[in-house]
N, CA, C and O atoms as CSV, one atom per row, in Angstrom:
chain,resi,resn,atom,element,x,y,z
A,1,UNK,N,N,2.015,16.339,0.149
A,1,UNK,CA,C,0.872,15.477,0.307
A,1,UNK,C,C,0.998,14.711,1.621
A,1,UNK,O,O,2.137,14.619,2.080
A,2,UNK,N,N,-0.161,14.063,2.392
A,2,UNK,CA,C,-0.100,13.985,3.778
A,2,UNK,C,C,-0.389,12.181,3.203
A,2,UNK,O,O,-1.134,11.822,2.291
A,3,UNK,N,N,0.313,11.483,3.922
A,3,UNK,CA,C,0.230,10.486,4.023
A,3,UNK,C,C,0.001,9.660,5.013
A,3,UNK,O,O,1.050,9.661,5.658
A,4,UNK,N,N,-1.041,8.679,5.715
A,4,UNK,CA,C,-1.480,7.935,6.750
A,4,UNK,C,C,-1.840,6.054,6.453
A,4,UNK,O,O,-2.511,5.382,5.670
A,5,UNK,N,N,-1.174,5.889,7.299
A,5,UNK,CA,C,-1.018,3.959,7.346
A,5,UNK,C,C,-2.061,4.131,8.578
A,5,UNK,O,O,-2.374,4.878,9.505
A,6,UNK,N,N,-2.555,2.218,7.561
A,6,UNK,CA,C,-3.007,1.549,8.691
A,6,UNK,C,C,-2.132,1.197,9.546
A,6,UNK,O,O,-0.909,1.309,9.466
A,7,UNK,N,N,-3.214,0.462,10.963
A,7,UNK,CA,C,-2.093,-0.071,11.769
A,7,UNK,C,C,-1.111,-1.398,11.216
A,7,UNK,O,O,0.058,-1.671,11.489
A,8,UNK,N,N,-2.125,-2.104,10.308
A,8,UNK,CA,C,-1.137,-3.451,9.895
A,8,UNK,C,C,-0.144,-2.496,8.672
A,8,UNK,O,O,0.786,-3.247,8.377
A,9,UNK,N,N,-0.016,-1.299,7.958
A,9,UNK,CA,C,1.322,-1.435,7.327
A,9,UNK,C,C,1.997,-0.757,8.380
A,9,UNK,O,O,3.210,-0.844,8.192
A,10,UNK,N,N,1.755,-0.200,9.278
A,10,UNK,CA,C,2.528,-0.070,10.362
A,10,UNK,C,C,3.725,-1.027,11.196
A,10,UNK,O,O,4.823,-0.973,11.751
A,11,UNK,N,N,2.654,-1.886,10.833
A,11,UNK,CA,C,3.457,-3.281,11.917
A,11,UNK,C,C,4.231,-4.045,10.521
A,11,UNK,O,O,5.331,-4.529,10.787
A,12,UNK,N,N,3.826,-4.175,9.267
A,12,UNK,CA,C,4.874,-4.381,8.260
A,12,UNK,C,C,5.630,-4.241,8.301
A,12,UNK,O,O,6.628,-4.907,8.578
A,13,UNK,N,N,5.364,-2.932,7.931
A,13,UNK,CA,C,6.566,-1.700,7.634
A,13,UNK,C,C,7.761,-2.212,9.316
A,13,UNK,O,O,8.894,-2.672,9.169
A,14,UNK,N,N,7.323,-2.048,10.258
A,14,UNK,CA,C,8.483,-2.557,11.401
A,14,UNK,C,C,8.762,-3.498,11.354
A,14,UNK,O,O,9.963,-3.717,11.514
A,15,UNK,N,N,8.050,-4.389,11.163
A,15,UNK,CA,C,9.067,-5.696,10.654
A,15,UNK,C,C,9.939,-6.303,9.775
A,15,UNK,O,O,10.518,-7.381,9.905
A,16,UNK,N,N,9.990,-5.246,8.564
A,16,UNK,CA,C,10.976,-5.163,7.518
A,16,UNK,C,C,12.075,-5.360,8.503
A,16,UNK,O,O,12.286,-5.128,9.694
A,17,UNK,N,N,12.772,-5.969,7.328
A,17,UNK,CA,C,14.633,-6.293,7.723
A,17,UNK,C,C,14.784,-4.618,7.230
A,17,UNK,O,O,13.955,-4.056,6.514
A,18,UNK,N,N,16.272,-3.846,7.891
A,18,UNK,CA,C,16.910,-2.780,7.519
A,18,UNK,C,C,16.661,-1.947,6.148
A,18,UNK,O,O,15.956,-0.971,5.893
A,19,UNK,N,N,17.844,-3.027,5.108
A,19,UNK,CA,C,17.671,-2.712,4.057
A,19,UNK,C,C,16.088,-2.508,3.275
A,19,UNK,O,O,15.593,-1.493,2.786
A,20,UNK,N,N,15.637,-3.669,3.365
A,20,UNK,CA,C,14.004,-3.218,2.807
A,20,UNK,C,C,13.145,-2.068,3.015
A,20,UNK,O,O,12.601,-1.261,2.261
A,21,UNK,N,N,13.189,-2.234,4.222
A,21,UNK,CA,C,12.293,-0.863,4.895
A,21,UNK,C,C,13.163,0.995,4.639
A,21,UNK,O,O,12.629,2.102,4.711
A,22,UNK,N,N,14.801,0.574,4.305
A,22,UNK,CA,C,14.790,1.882,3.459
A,22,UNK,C,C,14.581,1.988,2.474
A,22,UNK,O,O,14.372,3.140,2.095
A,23,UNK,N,N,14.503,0.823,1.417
A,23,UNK,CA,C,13.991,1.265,0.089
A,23,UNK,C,C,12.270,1.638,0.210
A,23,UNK,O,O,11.672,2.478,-0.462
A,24,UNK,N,N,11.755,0.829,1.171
A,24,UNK,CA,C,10.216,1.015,0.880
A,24,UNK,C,C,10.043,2.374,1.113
A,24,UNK,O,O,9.410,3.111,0.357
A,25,UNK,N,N,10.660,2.773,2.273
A,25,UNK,CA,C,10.665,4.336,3.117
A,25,UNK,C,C,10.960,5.359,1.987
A,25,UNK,O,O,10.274,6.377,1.901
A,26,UNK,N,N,11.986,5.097,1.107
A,26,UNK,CA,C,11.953,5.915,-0.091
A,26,UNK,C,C,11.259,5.566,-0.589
A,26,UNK,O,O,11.278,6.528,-1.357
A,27,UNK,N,N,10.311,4.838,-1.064
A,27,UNK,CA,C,9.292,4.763,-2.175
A,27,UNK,C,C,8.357,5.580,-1.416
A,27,UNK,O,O,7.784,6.316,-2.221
A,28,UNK,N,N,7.989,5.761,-0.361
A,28,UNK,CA,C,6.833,6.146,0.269
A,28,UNK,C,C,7.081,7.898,0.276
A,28,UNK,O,O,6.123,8.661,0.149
A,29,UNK,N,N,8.253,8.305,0.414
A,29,UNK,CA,C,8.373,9.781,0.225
A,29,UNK,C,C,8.252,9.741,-0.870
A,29,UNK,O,O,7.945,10.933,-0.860
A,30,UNK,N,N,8.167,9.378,-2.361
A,30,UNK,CA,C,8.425,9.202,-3.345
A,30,UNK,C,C,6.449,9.578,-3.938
A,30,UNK,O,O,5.985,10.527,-4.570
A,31,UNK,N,N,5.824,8.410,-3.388
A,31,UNK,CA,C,4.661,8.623,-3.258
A,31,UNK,C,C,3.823,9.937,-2.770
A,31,UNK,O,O,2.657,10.231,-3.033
A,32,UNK,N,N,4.530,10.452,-2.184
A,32,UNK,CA,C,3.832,11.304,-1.372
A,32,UNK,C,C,4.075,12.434,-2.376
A,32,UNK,O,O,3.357,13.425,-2.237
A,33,UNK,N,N,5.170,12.440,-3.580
A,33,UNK,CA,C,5.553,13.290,-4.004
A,33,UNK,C,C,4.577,13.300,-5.127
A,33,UNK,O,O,4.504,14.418,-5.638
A,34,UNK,N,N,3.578,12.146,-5.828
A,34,UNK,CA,C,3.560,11.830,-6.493
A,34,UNK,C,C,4.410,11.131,-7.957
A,34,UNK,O,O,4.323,11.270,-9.177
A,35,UNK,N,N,5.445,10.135,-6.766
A,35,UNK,CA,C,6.364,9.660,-8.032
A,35,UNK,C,C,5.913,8.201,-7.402
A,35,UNK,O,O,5.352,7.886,-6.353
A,36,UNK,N,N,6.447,7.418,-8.591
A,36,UNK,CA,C,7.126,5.669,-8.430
A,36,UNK,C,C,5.977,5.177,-9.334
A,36,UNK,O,O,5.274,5.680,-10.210
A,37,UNK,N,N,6.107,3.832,-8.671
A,37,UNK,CA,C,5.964,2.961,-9.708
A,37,UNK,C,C,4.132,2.556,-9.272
A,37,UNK,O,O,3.937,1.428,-8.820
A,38,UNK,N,N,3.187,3.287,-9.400
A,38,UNK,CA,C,2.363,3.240,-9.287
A,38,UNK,C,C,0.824,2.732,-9.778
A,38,UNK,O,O,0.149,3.757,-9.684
A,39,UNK,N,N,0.229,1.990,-10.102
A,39,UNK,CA,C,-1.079,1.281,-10.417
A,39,UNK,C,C,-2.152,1.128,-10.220
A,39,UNK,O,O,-2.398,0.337,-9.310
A,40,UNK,N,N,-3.424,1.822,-10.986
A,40,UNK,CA,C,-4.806,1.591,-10.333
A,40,UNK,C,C,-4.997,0.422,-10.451
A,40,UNK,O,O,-4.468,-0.171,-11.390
A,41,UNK,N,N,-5.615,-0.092,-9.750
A,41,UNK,CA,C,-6.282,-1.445,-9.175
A,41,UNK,C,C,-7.164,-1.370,-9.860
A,41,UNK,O,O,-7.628,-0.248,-10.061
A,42,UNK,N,N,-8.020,-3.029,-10.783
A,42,UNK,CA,C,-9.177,-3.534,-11.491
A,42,UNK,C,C,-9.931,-4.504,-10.728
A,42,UNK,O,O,-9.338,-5.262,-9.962
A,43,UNK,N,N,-11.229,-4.551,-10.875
A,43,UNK,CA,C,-12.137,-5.974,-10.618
A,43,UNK,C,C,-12.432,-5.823,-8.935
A,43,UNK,O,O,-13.328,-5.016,-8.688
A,44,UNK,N,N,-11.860,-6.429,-7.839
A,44,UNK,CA,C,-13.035,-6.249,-7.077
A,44,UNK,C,C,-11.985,-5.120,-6.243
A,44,UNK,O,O,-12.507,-4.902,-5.150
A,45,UNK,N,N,-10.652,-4.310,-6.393
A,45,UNK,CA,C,-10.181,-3.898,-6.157
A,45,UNK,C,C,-9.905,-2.121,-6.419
A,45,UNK,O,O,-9.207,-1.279,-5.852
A,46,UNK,N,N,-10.834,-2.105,-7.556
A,46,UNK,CA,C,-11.031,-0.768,-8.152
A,46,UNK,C,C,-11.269,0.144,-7.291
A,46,UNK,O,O,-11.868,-0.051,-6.234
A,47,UNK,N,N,-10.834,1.182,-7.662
A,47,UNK,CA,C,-10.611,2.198,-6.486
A,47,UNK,C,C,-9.481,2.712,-6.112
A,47,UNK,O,O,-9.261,3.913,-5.950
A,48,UNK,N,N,-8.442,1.485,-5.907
A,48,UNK,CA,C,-7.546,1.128,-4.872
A,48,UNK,C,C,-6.156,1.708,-5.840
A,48,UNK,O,O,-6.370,2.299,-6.898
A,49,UNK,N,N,-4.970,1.501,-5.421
A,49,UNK,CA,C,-3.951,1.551,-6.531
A,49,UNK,C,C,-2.832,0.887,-5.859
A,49,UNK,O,O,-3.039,0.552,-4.693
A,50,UNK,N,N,-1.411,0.572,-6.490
A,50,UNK,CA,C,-1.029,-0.438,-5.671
A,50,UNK,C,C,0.809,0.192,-6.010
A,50,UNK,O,O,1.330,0.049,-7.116
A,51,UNK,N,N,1.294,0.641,-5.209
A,51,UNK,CA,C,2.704,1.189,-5.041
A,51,UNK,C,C,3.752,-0.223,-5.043
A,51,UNK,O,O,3.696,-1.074,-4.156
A,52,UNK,N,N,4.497,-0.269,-5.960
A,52,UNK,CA,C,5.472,-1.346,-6.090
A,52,UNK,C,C,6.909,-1.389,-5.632
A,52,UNK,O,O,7.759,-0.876,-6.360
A,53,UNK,N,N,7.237,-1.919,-4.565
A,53,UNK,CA,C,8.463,-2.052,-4.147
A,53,UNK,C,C,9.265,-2.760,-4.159
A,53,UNK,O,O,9.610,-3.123,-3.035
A,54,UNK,N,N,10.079,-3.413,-5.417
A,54,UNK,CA,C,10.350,-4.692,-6.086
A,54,UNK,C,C,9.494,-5.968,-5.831
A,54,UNK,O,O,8.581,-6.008,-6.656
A,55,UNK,N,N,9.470,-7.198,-4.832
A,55,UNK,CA,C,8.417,-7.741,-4.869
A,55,UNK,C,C,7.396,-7.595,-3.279
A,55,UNK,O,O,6.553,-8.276,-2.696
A,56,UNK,N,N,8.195,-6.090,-3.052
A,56,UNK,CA,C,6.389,-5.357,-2.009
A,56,UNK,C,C,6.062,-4.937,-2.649
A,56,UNK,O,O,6.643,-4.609,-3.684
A,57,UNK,N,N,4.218,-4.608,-2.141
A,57,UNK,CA,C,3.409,-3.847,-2.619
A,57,UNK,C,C,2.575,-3.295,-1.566
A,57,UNK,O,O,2.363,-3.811,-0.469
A,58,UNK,N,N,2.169,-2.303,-1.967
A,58,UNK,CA,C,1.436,-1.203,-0.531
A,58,UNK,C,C,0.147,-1.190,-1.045
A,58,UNK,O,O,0.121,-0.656,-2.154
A,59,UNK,N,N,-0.893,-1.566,-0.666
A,59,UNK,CA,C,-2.366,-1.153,-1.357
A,59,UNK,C,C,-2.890,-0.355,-0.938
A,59,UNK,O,O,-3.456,-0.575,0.133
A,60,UNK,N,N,-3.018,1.392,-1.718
A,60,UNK,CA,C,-4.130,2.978,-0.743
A,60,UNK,C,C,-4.419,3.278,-1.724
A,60,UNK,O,O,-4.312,2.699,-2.805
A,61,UNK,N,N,-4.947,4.517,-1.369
A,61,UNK,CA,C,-6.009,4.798,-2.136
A,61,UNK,C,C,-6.134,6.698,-1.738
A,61,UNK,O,O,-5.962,7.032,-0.566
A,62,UNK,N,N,-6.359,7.512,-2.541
A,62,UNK,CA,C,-6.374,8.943,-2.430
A,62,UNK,C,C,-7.789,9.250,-1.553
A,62,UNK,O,O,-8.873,8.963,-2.062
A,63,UNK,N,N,-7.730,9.705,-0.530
A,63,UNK,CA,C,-8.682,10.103,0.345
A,63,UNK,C,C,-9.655,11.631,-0.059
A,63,UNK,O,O,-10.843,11.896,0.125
A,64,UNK,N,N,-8.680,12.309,-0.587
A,64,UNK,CA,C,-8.663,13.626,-0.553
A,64,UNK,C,C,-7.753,14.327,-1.622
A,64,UNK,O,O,-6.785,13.576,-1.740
A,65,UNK,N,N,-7.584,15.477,-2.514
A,65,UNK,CA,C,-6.856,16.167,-3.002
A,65,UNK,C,C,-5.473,16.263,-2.793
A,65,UNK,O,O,-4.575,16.645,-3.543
A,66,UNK,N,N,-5.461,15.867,-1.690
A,66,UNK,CA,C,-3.670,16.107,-0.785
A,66,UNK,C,C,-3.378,15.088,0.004
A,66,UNK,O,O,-2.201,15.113,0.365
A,67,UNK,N,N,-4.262,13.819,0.586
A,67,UNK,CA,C,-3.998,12.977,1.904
A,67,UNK,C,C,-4.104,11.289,0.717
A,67,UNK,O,O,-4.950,11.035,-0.141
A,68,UNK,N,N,-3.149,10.626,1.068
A,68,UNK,CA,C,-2.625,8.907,0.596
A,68,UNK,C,C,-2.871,8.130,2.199
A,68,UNK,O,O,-2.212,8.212,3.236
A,69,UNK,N,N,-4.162,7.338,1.844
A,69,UNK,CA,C,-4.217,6.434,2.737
A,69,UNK,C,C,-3.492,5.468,2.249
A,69,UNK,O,O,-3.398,5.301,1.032
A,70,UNK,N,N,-2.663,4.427,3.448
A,70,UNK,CA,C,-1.954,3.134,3.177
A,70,UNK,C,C,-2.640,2.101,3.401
A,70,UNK,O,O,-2.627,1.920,4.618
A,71,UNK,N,N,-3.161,1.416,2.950
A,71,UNK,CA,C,-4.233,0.408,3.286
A,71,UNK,C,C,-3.639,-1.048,3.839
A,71,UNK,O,O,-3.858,-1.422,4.991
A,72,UNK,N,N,-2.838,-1.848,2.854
A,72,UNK,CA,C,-2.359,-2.710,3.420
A,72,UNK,C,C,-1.208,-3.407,2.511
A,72,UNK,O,O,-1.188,-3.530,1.286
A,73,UNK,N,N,-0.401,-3.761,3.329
A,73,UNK,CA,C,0.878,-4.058,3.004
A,73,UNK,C,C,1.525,-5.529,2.742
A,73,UNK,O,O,1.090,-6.330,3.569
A,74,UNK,N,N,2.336,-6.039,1.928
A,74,UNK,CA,C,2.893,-7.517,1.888
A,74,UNK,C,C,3.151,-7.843,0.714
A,74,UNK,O,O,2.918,-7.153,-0.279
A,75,UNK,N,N,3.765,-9.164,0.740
A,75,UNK,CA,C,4.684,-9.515,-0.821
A,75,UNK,C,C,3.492,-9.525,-1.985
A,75,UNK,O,O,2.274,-9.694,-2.034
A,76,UNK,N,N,4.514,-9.262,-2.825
A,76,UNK,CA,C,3.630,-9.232,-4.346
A,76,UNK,C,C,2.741,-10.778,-4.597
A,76,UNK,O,O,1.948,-10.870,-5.534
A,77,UNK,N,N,2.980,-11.886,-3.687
A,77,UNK,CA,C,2.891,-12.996,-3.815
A,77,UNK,C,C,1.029,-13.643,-3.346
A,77,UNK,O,O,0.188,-14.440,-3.761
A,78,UNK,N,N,1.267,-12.462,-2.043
A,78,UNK,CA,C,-0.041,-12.504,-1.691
A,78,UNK,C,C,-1.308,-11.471,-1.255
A,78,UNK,O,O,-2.393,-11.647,-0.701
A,79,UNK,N,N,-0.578,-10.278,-1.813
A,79,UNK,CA,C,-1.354,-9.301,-1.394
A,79,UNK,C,C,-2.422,-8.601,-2.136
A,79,UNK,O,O,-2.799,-7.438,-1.987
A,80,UNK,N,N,-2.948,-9.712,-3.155
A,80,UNK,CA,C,-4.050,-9.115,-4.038
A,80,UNK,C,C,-5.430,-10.262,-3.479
A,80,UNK,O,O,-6.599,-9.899,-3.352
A,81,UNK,N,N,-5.065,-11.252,-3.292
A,81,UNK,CA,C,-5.858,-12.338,-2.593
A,81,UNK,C,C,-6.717,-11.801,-1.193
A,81,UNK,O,O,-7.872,-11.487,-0.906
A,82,UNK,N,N,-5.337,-11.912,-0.500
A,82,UNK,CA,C,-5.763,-11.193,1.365
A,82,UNK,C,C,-6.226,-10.038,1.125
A,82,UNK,O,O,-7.125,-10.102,1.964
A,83,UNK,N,N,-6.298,-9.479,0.874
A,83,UNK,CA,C,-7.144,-7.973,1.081
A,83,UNK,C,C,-8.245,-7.958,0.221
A,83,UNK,O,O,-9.000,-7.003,0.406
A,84,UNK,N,N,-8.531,-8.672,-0.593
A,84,UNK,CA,C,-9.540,-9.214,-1.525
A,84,UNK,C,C,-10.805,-9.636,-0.097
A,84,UNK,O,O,-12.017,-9.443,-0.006
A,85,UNK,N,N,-10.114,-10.067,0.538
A,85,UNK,CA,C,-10.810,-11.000,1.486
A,85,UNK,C,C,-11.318,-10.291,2.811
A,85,UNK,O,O,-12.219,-10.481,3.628
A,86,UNK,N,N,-10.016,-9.135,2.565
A,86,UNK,CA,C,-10.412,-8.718,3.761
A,86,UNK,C,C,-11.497,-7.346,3.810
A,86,UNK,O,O,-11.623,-6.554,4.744
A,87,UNK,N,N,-12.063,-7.347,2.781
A,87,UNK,CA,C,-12.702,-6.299,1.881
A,87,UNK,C,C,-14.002,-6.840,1.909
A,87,UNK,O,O,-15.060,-6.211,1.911
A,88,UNK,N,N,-13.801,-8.308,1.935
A,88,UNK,CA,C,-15.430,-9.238,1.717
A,88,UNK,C,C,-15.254,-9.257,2.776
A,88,UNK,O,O,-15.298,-8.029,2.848
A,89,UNK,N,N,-15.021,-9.635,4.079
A,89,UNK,CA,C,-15.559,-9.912,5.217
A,89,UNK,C,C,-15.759,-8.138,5.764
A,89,UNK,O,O,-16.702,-8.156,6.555
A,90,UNK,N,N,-15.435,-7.254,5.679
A,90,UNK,CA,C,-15.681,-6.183,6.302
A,90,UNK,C,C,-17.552,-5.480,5.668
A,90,UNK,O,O,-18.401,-4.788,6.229
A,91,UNK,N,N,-17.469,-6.150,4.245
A,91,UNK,CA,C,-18.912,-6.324,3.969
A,91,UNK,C,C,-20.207,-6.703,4.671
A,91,UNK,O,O,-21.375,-6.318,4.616
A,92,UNK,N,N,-19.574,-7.547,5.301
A,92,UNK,CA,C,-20.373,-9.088,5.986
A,92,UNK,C,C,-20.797,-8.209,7.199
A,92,UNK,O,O,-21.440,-8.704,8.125
């Protein structure tokens, strides 16, 4: 399965400390395999599904039969809010 990031989990994803960014990096081949710890998204997020990387989370979404867009990336703390938001202003 073909997998493509935005530019912001791009710039996440590089700013991970070492250790983090290899566990996420395995979750993400993992994904691609169709494995891990995976979740469709409810309410204004539906659609979406949300890959769990102890307290990261990746928010994409299946484009296609074979292709995982990465939508956007950050702690479990705030990443259902911000992209909430950033979903309403791209409305606007």
């Amino acid at each position: 399965m073909k997998t493509s990031a935005s530019e912001q989990v791009g710039a996440w994803l590089c700013g991970l400390p070492p250790q983090t960014k290899h566990r996420v990096l395995l979750a993400l081949r993992g994904l691609a395999k169709g494995d891990g710890d995976i979740k469709g998204l409810q309410g204004p997020l539906e659609g979406f599904n949300r890959l769990r990387i102890g307290g990261q989370r990746i928010i994409h979404r299946q484009i296609s039969g074979n292709e995982i867009q990465l939508e956007y990336a950050n702690t479990r703390d705030v990443i259902y809010e911000i992209y909430e938001q950033i979903l309403e202003n791209k409305k606007r």
